[in-house]
N, C-alpha and C positions, 0 to 999 in steps of 0.2 A: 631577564633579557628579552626584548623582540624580535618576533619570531613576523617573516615576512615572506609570503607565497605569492608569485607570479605566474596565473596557470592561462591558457587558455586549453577550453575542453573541448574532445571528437567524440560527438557524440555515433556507437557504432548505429548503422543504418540496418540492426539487425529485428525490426519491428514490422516486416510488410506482411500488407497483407495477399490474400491468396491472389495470384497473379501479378501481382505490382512488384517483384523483384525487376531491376534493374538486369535486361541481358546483356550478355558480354561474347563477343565474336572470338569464337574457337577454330584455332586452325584444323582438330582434327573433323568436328561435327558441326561446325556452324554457331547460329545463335542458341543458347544454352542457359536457361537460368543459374545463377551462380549458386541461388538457396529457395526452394521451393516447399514451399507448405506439404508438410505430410501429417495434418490432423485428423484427414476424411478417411471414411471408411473403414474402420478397425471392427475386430471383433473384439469380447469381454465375455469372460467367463469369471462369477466370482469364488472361491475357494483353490481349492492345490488341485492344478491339473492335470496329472500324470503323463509324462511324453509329447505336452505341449508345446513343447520348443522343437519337437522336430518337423520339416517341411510336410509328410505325407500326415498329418496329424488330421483328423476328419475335427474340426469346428462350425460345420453348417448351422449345428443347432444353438451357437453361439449368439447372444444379442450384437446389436450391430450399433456403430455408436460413431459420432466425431467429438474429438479433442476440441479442448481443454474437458477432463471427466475427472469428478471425486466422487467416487461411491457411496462415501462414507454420507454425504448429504443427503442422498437419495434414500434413504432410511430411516426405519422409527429408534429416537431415542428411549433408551429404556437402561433402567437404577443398576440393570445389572453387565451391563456394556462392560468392556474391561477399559475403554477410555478413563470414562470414571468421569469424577467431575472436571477434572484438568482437560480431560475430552468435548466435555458437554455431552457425558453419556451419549456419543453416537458409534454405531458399531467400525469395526476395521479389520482386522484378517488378512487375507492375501487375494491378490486377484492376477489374473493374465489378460495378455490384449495381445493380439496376431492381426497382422496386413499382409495382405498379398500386393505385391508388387513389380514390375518388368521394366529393367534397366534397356535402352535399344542397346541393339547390339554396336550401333554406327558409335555410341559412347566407351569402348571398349580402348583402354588407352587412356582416358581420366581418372583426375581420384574421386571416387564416390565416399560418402560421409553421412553418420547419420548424428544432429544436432538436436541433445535435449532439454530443452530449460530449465525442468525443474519436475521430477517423479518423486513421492513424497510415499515409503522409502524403501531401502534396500531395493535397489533395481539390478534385474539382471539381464542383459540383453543381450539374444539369439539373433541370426541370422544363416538362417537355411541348417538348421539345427547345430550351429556353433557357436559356444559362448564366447561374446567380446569381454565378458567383464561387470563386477558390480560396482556398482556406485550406493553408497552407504546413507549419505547424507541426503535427506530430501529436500532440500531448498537449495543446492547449486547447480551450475548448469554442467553436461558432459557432454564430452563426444564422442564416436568412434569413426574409425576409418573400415569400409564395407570393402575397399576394391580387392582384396583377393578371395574375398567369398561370392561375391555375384557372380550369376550367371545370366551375361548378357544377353538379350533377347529371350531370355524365359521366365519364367513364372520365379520372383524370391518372396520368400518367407520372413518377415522380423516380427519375434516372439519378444516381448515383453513380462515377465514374472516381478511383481514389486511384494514386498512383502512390509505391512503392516501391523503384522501380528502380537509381533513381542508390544506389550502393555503395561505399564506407560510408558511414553518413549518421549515425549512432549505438555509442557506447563498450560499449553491452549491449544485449542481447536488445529488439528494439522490437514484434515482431512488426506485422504486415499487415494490413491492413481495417478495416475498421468496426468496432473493437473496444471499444466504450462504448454506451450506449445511444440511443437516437433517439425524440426526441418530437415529436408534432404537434402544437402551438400555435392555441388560437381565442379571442379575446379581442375585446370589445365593442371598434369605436372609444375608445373612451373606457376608459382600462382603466390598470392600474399597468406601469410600465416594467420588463422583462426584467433580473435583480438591480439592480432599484430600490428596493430597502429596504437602510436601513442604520442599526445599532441600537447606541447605545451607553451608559454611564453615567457620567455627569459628576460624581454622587454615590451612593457604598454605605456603609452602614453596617450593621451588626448588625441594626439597628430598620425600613430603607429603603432602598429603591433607587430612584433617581429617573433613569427610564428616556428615551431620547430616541431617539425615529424620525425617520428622513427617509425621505420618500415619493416616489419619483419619479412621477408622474401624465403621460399622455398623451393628449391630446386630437387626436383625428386629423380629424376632423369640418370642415368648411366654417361650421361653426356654435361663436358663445359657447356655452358650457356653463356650468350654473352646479350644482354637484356637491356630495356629502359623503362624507370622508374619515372612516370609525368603525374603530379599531383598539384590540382588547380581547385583553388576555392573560389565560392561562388558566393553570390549574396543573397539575401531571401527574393529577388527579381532577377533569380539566376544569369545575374551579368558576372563574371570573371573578378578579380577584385586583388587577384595574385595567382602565379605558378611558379614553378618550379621542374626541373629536369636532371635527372645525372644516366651514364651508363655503369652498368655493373657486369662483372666478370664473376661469373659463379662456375665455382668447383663441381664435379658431381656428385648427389646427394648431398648437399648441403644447404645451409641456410644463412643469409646474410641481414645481420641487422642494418640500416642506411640512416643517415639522416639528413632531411634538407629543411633550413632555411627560407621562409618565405615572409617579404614585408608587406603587411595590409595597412593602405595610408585610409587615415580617418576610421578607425575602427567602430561599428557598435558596440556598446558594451552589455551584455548579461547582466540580468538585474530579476528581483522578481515582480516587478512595476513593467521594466519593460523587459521581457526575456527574448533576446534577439538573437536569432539563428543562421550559422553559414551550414553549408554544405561544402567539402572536400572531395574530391573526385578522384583515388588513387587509380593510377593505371598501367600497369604494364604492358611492356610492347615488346614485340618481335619480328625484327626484320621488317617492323613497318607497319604492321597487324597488330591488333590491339587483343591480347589474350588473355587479359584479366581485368573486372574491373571492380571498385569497391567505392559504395557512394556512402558518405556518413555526414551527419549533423554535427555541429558543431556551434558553441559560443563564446565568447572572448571575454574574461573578467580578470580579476585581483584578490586574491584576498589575505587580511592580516591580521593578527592576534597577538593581545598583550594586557599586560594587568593595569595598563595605563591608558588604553584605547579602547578596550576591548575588542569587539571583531569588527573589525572593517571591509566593506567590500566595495571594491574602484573608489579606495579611499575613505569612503563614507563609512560612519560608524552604526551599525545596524544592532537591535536589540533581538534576540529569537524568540518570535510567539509562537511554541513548537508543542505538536502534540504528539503521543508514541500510536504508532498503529498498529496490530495484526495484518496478518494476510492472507484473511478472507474473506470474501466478499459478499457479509450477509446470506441473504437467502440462497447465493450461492455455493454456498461455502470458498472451499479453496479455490475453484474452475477462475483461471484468469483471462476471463475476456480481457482482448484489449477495451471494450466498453465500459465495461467495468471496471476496471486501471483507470480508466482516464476520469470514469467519471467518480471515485474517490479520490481524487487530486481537484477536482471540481469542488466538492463538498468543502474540502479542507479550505480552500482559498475563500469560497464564497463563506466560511463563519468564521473568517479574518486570520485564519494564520498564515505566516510566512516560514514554517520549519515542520519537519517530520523526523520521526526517529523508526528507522524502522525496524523495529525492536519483535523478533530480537534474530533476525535473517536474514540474508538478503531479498529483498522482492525481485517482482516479476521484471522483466526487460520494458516491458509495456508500461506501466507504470512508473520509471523512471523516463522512460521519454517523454509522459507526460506532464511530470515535474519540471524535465527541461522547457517543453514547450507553453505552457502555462504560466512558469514562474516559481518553484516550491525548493526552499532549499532542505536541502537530505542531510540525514548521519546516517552512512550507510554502515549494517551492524552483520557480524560475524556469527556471531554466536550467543546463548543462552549458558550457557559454561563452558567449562574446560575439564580435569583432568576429575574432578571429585562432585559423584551426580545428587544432586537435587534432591531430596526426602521425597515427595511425591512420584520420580517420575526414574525408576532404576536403569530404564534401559536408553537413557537422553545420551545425548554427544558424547557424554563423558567415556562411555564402553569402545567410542572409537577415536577416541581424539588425539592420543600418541601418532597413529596408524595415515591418519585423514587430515589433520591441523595445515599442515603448509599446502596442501591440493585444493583445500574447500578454500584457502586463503586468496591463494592464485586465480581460484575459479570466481570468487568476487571481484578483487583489487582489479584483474586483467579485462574481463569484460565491463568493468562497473566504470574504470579509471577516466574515460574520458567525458563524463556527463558533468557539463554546465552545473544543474542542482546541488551536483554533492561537493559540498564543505569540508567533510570531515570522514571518516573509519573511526568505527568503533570495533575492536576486539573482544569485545564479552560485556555479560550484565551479571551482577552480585554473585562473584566468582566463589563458591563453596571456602573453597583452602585461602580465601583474603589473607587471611590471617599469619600464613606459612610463610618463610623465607624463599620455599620454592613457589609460590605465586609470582613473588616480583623476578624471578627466574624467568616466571613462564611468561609471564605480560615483556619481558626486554625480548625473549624469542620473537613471539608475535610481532609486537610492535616495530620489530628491526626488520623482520622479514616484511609488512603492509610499506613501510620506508624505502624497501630496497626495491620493492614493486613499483612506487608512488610517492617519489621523493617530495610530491608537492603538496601535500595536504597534513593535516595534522591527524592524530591520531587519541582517541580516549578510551574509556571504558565505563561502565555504569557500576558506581561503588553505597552504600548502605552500611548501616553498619549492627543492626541484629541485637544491639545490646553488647557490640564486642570490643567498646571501646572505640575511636575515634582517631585518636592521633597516630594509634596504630598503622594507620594505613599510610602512614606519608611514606613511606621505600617505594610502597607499590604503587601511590598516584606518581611518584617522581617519573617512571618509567612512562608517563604519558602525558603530550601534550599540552592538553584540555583536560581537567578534572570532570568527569561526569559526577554528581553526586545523587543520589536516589531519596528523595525525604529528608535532605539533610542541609537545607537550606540555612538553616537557626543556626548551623556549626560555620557558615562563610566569613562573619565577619573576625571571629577569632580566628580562625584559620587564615586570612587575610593579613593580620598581625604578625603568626608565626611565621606563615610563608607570602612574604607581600608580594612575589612575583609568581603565582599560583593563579592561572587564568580558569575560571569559576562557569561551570553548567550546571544547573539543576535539568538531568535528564528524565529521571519521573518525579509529579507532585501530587496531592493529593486535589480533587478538584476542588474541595471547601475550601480552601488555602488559595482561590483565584485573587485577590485582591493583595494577601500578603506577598506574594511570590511579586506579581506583578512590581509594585512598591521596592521589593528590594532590588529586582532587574533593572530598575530604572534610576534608583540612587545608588549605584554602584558600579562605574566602569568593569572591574575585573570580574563583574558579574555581566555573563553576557546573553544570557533567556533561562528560560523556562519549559518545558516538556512535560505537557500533562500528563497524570495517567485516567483516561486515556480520550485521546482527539473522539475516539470513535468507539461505540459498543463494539465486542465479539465477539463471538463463539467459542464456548469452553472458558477454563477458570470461573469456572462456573458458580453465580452468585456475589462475587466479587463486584462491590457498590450499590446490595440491595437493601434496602428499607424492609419493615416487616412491622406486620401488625399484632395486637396482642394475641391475639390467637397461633400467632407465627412461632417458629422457634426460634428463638435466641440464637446468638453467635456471628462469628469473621467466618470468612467462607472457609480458610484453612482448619477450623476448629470440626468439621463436620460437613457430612452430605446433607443439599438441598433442595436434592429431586425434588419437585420440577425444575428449579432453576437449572439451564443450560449453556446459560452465559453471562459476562460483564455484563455490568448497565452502568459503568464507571465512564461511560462517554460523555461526552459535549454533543456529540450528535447518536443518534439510535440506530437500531441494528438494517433499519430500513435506510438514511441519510437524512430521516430526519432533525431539525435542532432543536433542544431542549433549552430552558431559562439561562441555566450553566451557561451555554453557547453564546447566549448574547450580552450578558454581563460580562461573559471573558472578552469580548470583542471591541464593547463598549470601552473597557479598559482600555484595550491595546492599539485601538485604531477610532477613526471618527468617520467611520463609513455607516455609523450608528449612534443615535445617543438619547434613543427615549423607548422604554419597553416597557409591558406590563403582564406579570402575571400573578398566581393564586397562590398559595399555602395551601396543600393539601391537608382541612381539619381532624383533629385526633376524635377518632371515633368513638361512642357516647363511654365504650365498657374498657377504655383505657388509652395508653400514648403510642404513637409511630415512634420508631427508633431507627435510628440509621447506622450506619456500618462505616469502617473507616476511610474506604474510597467513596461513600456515597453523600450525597446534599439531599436535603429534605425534597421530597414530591412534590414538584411546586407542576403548574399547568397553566394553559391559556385555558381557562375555560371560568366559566362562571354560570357554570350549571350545579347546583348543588345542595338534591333537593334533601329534605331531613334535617335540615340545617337552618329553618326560619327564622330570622331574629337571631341566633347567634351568631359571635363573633368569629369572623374568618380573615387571616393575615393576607393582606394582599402586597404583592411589591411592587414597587417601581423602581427601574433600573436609568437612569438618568445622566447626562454631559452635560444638563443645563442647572444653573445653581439655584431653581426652586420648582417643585411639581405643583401640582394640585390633582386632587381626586375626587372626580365626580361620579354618583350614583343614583340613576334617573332623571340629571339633573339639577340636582341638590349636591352642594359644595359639603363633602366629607371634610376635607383640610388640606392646610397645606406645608410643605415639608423642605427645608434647604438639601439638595442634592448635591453639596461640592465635596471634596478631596477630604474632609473632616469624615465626611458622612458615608466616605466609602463608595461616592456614588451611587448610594440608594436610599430609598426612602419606604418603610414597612408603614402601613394604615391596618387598625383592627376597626370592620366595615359589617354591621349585624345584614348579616345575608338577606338580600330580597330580589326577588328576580327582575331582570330588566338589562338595563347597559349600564356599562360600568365604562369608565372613562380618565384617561392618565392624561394629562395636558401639561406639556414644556415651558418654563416661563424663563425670558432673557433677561438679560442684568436690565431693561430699561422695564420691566414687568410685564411685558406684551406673553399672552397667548400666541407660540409660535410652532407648534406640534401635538399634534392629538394622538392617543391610541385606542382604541374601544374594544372590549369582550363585551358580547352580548349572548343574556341566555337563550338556548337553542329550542324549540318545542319539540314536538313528539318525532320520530323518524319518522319518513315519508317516502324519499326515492335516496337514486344514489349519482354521484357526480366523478366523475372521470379526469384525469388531464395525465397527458403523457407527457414525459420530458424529450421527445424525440419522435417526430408521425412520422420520419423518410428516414429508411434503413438502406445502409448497404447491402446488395443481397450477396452476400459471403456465408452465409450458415451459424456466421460468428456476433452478427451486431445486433445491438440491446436496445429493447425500449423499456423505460420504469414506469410505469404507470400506477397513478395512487387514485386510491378509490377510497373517496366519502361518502361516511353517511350523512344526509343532511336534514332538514327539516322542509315544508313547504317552500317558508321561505327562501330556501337555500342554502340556511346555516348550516354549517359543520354541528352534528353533533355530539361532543365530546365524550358521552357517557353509553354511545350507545356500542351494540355487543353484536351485530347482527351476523348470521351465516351468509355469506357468501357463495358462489358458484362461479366456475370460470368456463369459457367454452370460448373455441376459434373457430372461422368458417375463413377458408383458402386457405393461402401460406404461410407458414411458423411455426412454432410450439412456444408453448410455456415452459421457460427455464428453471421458472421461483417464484414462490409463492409467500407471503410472510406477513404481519401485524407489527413485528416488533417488541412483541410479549414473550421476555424471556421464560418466563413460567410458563407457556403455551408447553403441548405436547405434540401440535399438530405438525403434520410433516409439512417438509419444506421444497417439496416435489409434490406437487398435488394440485387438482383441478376442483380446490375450494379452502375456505380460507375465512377464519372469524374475526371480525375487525373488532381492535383496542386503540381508546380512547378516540373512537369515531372512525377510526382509517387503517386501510389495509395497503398492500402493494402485490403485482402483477407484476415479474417479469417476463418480455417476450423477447423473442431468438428470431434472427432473421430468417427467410429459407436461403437456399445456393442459388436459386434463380429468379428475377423481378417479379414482382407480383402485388398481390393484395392479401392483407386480410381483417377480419371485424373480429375483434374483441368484445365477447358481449360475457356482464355478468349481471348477475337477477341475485335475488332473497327472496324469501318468504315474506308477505307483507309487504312488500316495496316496491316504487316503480325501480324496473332496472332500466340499463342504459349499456352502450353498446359505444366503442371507438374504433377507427379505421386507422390502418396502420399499412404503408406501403413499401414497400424492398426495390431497389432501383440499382 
């Protein structure tokens, strides 16, 4: 049967930055931000802090810190961490964080609220030494209500205790702390409910969109209220474009859901080509006064699914080039800058995909807006299991998942529900008990309760199947959707057979398998994309896609520890953002915003073979430095959209090669090494030279070269510049082989947030003011200050001219 979704999505406006909330005119105190940043100024003490949650608690000698913070980064990994390798060997424990703070007293009579994104985990949190409550889960967001513990106009206290301790608790890198943003909350008695908007389209056409909100309203007051609900969208040239008005009569203490109707003639459509955004403006009123207001993003689409069409969106039938991500961010770790949010949504689009899976949590808020705003469509994901835990990791979701399942569900589905990006819920990935009758129990639970939250979107799960049999699992995909399958691509077309109206996802793939997966997404409607594992390196699961040389020890990273290894290298892109060969063969495939590449084969060394692992592709490189290797033969590739290459070395015509759909789009040359340039050239059906690409070998190191992705910062405390630092040669070449130490140093305003190479097998910290560069290049991140400014970026080596970048805050 076809299954047919009509959404338009609100997107929540809950992403500003410090200062830019929208104020809203309060009859008791005036203008009043309605959510205000409270990352600045905390204090952190790491270990159990005896009495630190009460207000007279002396903390002076506490370090002083702003949010977004994960401890766990700022430390040396070491074999005997209890993370383990599922951590990336980095430490975790328990740590506290205390703010002082003063509500005026002229605000006395509002509800005060403290909103937190995402503590990563068991969060407890105090306020003026009373506990509101833990929150278990570290990747959803919570909130509490502060108004009968403050004390207006004086000094309050919010203790924060997270606890990290119990090990393992997580299959990858989770990092530690407060590592999402924190906002303070003030809203009239009378005011809109915390993701109380829900927006969607029960008709679009070309001509119209006839939009429907539901308004959650809360009336907290001892008193009827008799109120109005005005809600006006806007257009990206903030003209008007439709409204809407009703009045409400509200009980005391009560809360009323509302809905209105509003028709937008000639609507843009959402798309990830063009991702077009309204804004909604909810607003209530009283007596004339406008006492609440709430600004959100929004975009208007369709979408549909079926084993006959596959996924369609505004009609169009779209194929998913989707990759799974983590949620950390490199040299990072977990700290989620919105810069860093947005600028992994950057990476992803710019090495061609148009899907994410974000496997296996929900991400940050920042991050999804930038998906809306961008273009990137989401499987936004739940969970990592459910009721029975994972052999690696005892202390995972599953020890709270009876207890927490419908609150972490609510706390995605409700905040997540109105984002343009996402397609689809996913409820879990390779659920332990698949196998059980109560599984498909527990997936009809789940999946009816993301349904009764989110009637609009379809819903799946990421299924595998362990050697445990296969058809088994049909009870338990029936309860979903969309079949997510995990490596189990070879089973769709018989399955296809069995169950012909089974609409087919490969949510992870293996990255060698880029050509086959592709192939079958593309001749097979009810096959509707593919989800690598993975878009992107990460941190922890550690060793998972590495290569090893004979000296190396044998094995899959489950099989044994791989100290040093700290993390995947099963990405398309690296743990810094940069793209690997993977990344542009998969792109090549998938899109023609590319269609001539050239790189190396990394040669097996004189005293035996490189060997690769199951998520891993052979060591391939742009480089064509490689010295030890005179005269012997080295595989070079060409990755190709044109149906014949040619390869030149020095000059001299090596050969040449048909690049069409037979040939998988590449073409392998064995080239007896000699130094110089090397040269891949495109040729069109009429035979013409129409694309060139060159490696050329590098000489000795010499100085070092600079370029940032960003010289003008906002000065928020919060915004990122990446800057990448090459080693080069005289001439300027990048040198690929080279290994040099680096130094970092600032003069004015910022710090250094992150340091990093990208070399999983590194040990160096990732908080540090220096830094060894692999395969030629290293990365600097810089932090803005909180007020305009300058500062120079200068790093030096031994031996080398250094070099020095200006970087500004405004």
């Amino acid at each position: 049967m076809k299954k047919s979704i009509d959404l338009l999505i609100c997107t929540l406006s809950f992403v500003f930055l410090l200062g830019a909330c929208t104020p809203h005119s309060n009859q008791a105190s005036g203008n009043i931000e309605r959510k205000q940043s409270f990352d600045f100024d905390w204090r952190f003490a790491l270990g159990e802090q005896p009495n630190a949650e009460n207000s007279n608690f002396d903390d002076s000698g506490w370090r002083q810190l702003d949010l977004p913070h994960d401890w766990s980064i700022e430390d040396k990994i070491a074999p005997d961490n209890p993370t383990g390798n599922d951590g990336g060997y980095f430490p975790a424990g328990i740590g506290w964080y205390r703010k002082s703070f003063t509500i005026p007293k002229e605000w006395n009579g509002e509800k005060i609220g403290i909103y937190f994104e995402g503590v990563y985990m068991n969060s407890e949190v105090f306020i003026n030494g009373k506990s509101l409550g833990v929150h278990p889960y570290g990747y959803t967001s919570f909130d509490y209500d502060l108004t009968s513990f403050i004390r207006f106009g004086k000094e309050n206290i919010l203790a924060v205790r997270v606890d990290n301790s119990l090990q393992k608790n997580c299959r990858w890198y989770s990092g530690s702390g407060i590592y999402r943003h924190v906002w303070l909350t003030v809203n009239t008695p009378v005011h809109i409910a915390h993701w109380g908007v829900a927006i969607t389209a029960p008709a679009i056409t070309t001509d119209s969109a006839t939009v429907e909100i539901k308004t959650i309203v809360k009336n907290e007051t001892g008193k009827q209220q008799t109120i109005r609900l005005v809600t006006e969208l806007m257009d990206k040239n903030s003209d008007r474009v439709g409204s809407g008005e009703l009045s409400i009569e509200m009980a005391s203490n009560s809360q009323e859901e509302v809905t209105q109707s509003i028709l937008v003639h000639n609507p843009m459509l959402w798309t990830p080509d063009s991702p077009e955004l309204y804004t909604a403006n909810s607003i209530i009123q009283k007596d004339g006064n406008e006492i609440d207001k709430v600004a959100n993003k929004f975009g208007i689409r369709t979408i549909n699914y079926s084993a006959e069409k596959g996924f369609e969106l505004n009609g169009k039938t779209i194929k998913l080039n989707g990759g799974c991500v983590h949620h950390d961010n490199g040299v990072l770790g977990a700290a989620a800058y919105d810069r860093a949010e947005e600028r992994k949504v950057e990476l992803l689009k710019d090495a061609g995909f148009n899907a994410v899976r974000t496997s296996h949590n929900p991400p940050s808020e920042a991050f999804l807006d930038a998906c809306d705003r961008l273009g990137l469509l989401v499987i936004d994901e739940a969970f990592d299991g459910w009721r029975q835990a994972k052999d690696p990791t005892p202390h995972d979701y599953s020890t709270i998942f009876d207890e927490n399942w419908q609150s972490d569900l609510e706390a995605m589905v409700l905040r997540d529900r109105n984002h343009p990006s996402i397609v689809m819920w996913s409820s879990g990935n390779e659920i332990m008990e698949r196998t059980s009758p109560e599984a498909v129990k527990t997936a009809h639970m789940l999946n009816s309760h993301i349904r009764e939250l989110d009637p609009t979107r379809p819903v799946t799960s990421a299924m595998c199947s362990w050697n445990q049999g296969w058809e088994i699992f049909d009870p338990l995909m029936a309860e979903h959707d969309i079949c997510g399958y995990n490596y189990m691509m070879h089973e769709s077309e018989s399955d296809h057979k069995r169950v012909p109206n089974r609409v087919i996802l490969q949510t992870e793939s293996y990255p060698k398998d880029a050509f086959y997966n592709w192939q079958m997404v593309h001749n097979n409607d009810y096959i509707i994309g593919d989800f690598v594992w993975t878009a992107m390196d990460y941190l922890g699961e550690s060793s998972i896609g590495r290569y090893y040389y004979p000296w190396e020890p044998e094995g899959q990273h489950w099989e044994r520890n791989f100290f040093p290894w700290h993390g995947a290298y099963c990405g398309d892109i690296d743990l810094n953002g940069w793209r690997k060969p993977i990344s542009h063969y998969r792109n090549l495939l998938w899109n023609d915003t590319e269609k001539l590449y050239l790189a190396v084969r990394e040669p097996n060394p004189a005293k035996g073979a490189i060997k690769t692992t199951m998520w891993a592709v052979w060591p391939t490189w742009e480089s064509w430095n490689w010295p030890g290797f005179e005269n012997e033969n080295i595989d070079v590739e060409v990755y190709s959209k044109y149906p014949i290459v040619r390869l030149y070395l020095n000059d001299k015509l090596i050969g040449e090669k048909q690049t069409g759909l037979e040939q998988k789009y590449k073409a392998t040359f064995s080239v007896p090494y000699a130094p110089g340039t090397l040269k891949a050239v495109g040729i069109d059906g009429g035979k013409n030279e129409v694309e060139t690409t060159v490696l050329k070998t590098a000489g000795e190191p010499s100085q070092l070269k600079l370029s940032a992705d960003r010289q003008l910062l906002k000065a928020n405390g919060q915004d990122l510049s990446y800057v990448t630092v090459e080693v080069t040669d005289a001439e300027g070449n990048l040198v690929p082989n080279a290994e040099n130490k680096l130094e970092f140093s600032i003069r004015g305003e910022g710090v250094i947030a992150g340091v990093g190479n990208a070399n999983l097998k590194s040990t160096e910290q990732y908080v540090s003011d220096q830094c060894t560069v692999w395969n030629g290049r290293a990365q600097v991140v810089v932090r803005s200050p909180k007020n305009p400014g300058e500062l120079v970026l200068n790093v030096s080596s031994p031996g080398l001219e250094g070099a020095e970048i200006q970087i500004r805050s405004n």
